[in-house]
C-alpha positions as CSV (number, residue, x, y, z in Angstrom):
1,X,-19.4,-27.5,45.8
2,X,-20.3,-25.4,42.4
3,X,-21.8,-27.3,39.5
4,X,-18.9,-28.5,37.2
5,X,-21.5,-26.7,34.1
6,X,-20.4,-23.6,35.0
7,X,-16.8,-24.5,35.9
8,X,-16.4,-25.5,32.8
9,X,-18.8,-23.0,30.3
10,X,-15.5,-21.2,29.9
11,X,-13.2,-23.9,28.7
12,X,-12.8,-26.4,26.0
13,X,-12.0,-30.0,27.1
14,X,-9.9,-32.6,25.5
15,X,-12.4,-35.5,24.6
16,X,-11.8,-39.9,24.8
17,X,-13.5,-42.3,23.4
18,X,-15.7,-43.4,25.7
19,X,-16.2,-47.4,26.4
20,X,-19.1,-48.1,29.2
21,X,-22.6,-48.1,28.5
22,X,-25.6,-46.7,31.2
23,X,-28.5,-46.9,33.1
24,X,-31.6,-45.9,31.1
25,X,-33.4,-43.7,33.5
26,X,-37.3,-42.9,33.3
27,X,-37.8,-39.0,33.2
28,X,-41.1,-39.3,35.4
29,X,-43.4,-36.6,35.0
30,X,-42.6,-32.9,36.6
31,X,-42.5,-32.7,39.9
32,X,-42.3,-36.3,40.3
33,X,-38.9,-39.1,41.0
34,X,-38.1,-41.0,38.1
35,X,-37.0,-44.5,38.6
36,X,-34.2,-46.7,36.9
37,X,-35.4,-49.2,33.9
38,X,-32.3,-51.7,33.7
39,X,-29.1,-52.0,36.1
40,X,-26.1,-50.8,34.7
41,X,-23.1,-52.7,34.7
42,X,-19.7,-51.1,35.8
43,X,-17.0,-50.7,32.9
44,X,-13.3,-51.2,33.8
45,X,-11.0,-48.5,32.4
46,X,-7.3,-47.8,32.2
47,X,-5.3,-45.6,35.2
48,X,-3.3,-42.7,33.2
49,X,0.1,-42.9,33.3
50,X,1.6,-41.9,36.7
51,X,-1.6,-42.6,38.5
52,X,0.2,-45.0,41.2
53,X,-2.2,-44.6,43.9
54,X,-5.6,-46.1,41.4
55,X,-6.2,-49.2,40.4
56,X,-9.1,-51.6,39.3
57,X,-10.8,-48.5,38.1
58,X,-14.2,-48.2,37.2
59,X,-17.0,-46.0,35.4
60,X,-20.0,-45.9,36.9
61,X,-21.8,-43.2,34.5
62,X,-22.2,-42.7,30.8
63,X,-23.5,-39.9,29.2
64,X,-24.5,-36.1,30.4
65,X,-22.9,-34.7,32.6
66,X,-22.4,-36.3,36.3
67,X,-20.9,-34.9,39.0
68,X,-20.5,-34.0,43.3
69,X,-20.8,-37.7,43.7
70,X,-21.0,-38.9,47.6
71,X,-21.0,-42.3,49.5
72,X,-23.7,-43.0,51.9
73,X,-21.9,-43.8,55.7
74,X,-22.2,-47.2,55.0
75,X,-20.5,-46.9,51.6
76,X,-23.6,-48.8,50.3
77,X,-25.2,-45.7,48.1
78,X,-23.7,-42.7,46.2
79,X,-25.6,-39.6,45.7
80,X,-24.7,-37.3,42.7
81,X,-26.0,-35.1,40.4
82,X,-26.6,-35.4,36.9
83,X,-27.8,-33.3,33.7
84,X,-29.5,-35.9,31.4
85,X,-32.5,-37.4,29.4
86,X,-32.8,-33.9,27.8
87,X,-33.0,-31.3,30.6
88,X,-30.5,-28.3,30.6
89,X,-29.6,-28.2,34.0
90,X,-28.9,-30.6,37.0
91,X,-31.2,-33.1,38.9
92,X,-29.9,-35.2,42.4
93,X,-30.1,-38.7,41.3
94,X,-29.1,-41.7,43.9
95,X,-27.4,-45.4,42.6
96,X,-25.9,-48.3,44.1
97,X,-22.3,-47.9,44.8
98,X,-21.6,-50.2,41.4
99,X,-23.6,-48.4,39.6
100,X,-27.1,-50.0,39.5
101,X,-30.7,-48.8,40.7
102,X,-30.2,-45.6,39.7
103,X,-33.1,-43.2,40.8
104,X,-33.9,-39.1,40.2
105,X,-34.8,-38.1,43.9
106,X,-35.3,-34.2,42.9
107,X,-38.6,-32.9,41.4
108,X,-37.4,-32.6,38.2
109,X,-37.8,-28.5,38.6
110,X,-35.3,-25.8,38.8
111,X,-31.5,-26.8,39.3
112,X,-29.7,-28.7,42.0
113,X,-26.5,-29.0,43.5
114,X,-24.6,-30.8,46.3
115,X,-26.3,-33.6,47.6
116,X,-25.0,-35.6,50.6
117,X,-26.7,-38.5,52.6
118,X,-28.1,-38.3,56.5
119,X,-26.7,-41.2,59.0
120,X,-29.4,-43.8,58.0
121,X,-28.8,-43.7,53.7
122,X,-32.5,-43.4,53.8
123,X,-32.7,-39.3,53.4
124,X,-30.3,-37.5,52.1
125,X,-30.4,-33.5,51.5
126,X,-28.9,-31.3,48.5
127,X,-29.7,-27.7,47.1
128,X,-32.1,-26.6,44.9
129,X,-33.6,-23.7,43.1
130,X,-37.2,-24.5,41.7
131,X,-39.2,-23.0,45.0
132,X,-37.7,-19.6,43.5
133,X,-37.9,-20.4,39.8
134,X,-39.5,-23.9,37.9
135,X,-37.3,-23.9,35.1
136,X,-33.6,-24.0,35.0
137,X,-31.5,-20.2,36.3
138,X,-30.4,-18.1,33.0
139,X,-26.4,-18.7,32.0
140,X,-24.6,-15.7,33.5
141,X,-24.0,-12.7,31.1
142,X,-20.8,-13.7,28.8
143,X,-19.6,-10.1,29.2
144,X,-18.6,-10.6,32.5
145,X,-16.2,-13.0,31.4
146,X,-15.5,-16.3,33.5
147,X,-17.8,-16.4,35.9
148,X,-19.9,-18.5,38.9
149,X,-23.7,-17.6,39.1
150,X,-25.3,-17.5,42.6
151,X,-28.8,-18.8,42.1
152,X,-31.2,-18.7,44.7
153,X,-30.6,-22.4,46.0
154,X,-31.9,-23.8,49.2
155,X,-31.7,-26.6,51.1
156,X,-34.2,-29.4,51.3
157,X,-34.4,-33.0,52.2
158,X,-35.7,-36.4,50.8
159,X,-35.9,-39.8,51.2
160,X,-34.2,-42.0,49.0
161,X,-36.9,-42.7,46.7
162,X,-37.8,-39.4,46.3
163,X,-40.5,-39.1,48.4
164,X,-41.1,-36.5,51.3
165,X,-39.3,-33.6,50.0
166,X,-38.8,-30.8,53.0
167,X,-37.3,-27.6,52.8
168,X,-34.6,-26.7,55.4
169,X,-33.7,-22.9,54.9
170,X,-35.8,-19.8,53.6
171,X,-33.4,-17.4,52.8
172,X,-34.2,-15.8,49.7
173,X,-30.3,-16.1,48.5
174,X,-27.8,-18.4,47.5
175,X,-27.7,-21.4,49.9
176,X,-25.9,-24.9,49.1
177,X,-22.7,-26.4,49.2
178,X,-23.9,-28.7,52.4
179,X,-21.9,-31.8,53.8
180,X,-22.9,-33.5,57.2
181,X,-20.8,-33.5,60.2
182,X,-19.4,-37.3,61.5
183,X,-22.1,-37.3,64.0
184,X,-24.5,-36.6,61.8
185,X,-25.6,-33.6,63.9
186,X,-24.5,-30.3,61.9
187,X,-24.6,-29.7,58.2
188,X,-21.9,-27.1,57.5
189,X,-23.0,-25.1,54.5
190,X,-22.6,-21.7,52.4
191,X,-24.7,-19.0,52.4
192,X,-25.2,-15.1,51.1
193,X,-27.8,-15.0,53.3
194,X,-26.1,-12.0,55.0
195,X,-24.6,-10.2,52.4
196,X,-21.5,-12.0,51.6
197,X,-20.4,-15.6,51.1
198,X,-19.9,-16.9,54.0
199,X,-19.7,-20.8,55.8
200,X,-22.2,-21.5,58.4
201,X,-23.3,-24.7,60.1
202,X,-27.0,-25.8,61.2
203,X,-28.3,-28.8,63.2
204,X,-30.0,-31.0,60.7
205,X,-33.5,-30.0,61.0
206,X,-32.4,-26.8,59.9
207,X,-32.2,-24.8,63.3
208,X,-29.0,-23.4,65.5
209,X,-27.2,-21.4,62.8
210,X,-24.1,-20.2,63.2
211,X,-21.9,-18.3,61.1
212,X,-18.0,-19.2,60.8
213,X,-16.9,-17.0,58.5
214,X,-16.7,-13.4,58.3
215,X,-13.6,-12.3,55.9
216,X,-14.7,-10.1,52.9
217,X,-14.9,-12.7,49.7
218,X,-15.8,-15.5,48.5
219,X,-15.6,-19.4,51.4
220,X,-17.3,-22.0,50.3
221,X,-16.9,-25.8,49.3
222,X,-16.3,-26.7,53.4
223,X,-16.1,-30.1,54.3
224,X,-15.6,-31.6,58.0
225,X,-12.3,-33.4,58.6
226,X,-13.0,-37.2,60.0
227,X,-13.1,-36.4,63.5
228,X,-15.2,-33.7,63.1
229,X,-13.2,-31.0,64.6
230,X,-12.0,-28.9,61.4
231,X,-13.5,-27.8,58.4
232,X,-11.4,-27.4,55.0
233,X,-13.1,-25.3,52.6
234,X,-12.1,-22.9,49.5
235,X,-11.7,-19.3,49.7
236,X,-10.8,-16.0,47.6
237,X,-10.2,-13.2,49.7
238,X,-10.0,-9.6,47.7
239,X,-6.3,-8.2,48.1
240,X,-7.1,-4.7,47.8
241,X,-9.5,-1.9,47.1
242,X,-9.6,-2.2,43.3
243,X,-10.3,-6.7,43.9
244,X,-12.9,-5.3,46.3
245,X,-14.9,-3.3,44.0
246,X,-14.7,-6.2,41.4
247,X,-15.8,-8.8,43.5
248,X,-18.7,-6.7,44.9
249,X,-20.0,-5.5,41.9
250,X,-20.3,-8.9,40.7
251,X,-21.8,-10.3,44.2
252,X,-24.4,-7.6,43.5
253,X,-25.1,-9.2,40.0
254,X,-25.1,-12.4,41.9
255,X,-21.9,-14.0,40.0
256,X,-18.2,-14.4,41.6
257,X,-15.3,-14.3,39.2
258,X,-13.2,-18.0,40.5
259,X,-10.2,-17.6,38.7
260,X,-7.8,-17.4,41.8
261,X,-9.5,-19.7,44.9
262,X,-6.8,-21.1,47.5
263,X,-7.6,-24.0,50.5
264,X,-8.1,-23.1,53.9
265,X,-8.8,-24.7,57.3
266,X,-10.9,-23.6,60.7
267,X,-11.8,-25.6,63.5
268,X,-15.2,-26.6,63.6
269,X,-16.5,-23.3,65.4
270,X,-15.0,-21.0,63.0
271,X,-12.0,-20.3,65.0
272,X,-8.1,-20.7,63.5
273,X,-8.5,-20.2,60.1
274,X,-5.2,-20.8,57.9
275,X,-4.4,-20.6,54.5
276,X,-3.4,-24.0,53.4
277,X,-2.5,-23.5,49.8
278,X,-0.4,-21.1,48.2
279,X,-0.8,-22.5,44.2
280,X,-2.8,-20.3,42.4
281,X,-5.6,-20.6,40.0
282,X,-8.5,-22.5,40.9
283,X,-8.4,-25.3,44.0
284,X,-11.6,-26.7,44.9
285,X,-13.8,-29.6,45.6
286,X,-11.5,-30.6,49.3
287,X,-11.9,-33.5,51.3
288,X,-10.2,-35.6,53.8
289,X,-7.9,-38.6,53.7
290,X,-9.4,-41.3,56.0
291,X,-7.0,-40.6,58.7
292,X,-7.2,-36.6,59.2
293,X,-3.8,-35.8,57.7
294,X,-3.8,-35.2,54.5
295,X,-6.5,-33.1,52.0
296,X,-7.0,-33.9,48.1
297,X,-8.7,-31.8,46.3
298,X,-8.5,-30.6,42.5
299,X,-6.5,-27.6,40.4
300,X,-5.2,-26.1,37.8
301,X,-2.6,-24.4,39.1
302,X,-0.5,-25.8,36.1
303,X,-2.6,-24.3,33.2
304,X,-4.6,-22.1,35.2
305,X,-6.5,-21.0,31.9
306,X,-7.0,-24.4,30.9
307,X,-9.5,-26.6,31.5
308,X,-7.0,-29.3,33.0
309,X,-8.2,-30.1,36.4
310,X,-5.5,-33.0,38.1
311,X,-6.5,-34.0,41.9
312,X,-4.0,-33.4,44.6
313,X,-3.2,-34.2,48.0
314,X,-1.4,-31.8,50.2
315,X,-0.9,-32.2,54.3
316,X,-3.4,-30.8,56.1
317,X,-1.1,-29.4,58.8
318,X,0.4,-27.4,55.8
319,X,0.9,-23.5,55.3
320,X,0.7,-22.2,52.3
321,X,1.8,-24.9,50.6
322,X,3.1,-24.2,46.8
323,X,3.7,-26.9,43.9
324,X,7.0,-28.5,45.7
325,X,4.6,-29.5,48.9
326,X,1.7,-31.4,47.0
327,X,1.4,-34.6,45.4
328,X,0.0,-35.0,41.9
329,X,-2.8,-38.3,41.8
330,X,-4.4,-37.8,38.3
331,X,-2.6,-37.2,35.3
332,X,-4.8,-36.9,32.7
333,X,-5.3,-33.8,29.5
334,X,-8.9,-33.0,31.1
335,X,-10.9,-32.9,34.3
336,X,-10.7,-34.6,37.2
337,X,-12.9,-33.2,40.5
338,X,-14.7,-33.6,43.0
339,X,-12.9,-36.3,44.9
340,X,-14.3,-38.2,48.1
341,X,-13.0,-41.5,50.0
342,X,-15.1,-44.5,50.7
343,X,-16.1,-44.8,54.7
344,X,-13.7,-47.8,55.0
345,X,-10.9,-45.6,52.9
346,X,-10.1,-48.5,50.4
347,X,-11.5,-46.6,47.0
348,X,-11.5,-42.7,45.7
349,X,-15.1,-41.7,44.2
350,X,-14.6,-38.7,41.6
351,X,-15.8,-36.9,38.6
352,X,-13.5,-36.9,35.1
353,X,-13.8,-36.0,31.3
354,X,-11.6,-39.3,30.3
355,X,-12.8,-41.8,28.1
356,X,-15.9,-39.3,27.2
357,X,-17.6,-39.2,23.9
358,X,-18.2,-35.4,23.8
359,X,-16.3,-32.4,25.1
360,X,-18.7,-31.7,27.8
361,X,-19.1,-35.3,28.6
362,X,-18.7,-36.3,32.4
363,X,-18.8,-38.9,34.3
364,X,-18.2,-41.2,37.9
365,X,-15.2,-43.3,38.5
366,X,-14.5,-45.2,41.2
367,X,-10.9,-46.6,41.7
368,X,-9.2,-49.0,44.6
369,X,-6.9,-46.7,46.2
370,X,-3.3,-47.8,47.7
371,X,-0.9,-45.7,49.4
């Protein structure tokens, strides 16, 4: 789950006006949760043309830029995070699934990335990089061209107010990218703990690690199917020698270079591992349909030097799956990401540039969805 800032440093999106107006949030004092002033009341936008499957949607977020946004299990809370109120890099902020209540959770140090609730909606863990460094990670060096930085993240939890912050993994490398299992046992997670980037899963207080992965390249971005028995997740494997060197000499720069990443599936213990996808460009941000049998997820296979991001949903049974076996859902000039299902499968939580004020503007929707 990579921060959309550095998905989209390299590209110039297509800006709307933007009609909904925000929760003022308290910036709190370093180190400290900030707390929400007023409620913010939901604004009803338009579905794009073609967008048959949304309706009665909504935007929960104005301002900054908001993404990775995740429903508690009781479909009562999201989680997401948020660059705002003046910082330069992403905090983990919590809200009421309509909006309201919202709350920083993080210290207000370092960077963050992919939060995700625990069973009760009262904790909830996510990544973050202030233990290693207070202020927010340097930009990557432009001369490397399009590129992901691998910050030293780790994972920690917190409560929901932002109290009893706890650090899961000591690893002195990139760690992040966590989602919890159905039972709300493992947290599957990516790591370059070892050397390369890799998927492993953990029980929740941090202990039982196991590595799934162990193909040269870049996996990442997993996320458990329903039942809990398969994992879909993002991967760029090197073709041959000369893709090798690249990606390794940028690993040891701690970057990766995303411009080709295709779906893939495993069973839970790391075993079975299929190419899903066959598209190219960039696919990311997966997740499950309610029911198990389908995966949407977002690309730009279309434009793949654009930044036109579209969500997707392709069968999860599918092999290698190219633009005549997926379904378009968005249809929008600029980017839409990061897409996750209510519990009770009646809405679609995601991120999206439309209706924005500024180029770099995003924000949280939330649409009724309908087969």
């Amino acid at each position: 789950m990579k921060s959309l800032q550095t998905l989209l440093a390299a590209t110039t999106l297509v800006a709307a006006i933007a009609c909904s107006r925000g929760t003022s949030i308290t910036n709190g004092t370093p180190g400290q949760p900030a707390t929400a002033r007023t409620p913010a009341p939901t604004t009803t936008v338009p579905a794009a043309a073609g967008e048959k499957h949304l309706s009665n949607l909504h935007q929960l977020t104005d301002g900054g830029e908001n993404a990775e946004a995740y429903f508690s299990r009781d479909g009562e809370w999201i989680t997401f995070q948020s660059t705002r109120d003046g910082r330069t890099c992403d905090q983990q902020f919590v809200m009421r699934a309509d909006g309201s209540d919202v709350r920083r959770v993080s210290n207000g140090l370092g960077k963050v990335t992919c939060g995700w609730f625990l069973p009760d909606g009262k904790r909830l863990f996510f990544g973050s990089s202030h233990a290693h460094d207070s202020t927010c990670p340097p930009k990557p060096d432009p001369s490397a061209g399009y590129v992901w930085p691998l910050d030293q993240f780790d994972i920690y939890t917190v409560n929901r107010d932002g109290t009893g912050l706890k650090r899961l993994t000591n690893y002195n490398a990139y760690t992040a990218e966590g989602v919890l299992s159905p039972d709300g046992k493992r947290i599957v997670f990516t790591s370059l703990k070892d050397g390369d980037l890799d998927i492993y899963t953990m029980n929740v207080d941090g202990t039982d690690v196991r590595r799934l992965t162990t193909t040269p390249g870049y996996d990442g971005g997993p996320w458990w199917s329903p039942d809990g028995k398969k994992i879909v997740y993002r991967a760029h494997h090197p073709a041959d020698s000369a893709q090798l060197a690249d990606y390794r000499a940028l690993l040891a720069r701690k970057m990766i270079r995303p411009s080709r990443v295709e779906l893939y599936t495993m069973n839970a213990d790391g075993s079975d591992q299929r190419q899903i996808t066959a598209l190219g460009g960039a696919n990311f941000g997966p997740s499950w349909t309610p029911d198990g049998k389908k995966i949407i997820f977002a690309t730009n296979h279309v434009a793949p030097r654009s930044g036109n991001f579209d969500l997707y949903l392709v069968d999860a049974s599918a092999s290698k799956a190219g633009r005549d076996q997926v379904e378009q859902v968005t249809f929008t000039p600029v980017f839409d990401g990061f897409p996750m299902f209510s519990p009770d499968g009646k809405k679609l939580l995601w991120a999206s540039n439309r209706h924005s004020k500024l180029p770099t503007e995003t924000n949280l929707f939330v649409a009724d969805w309908t087969w």
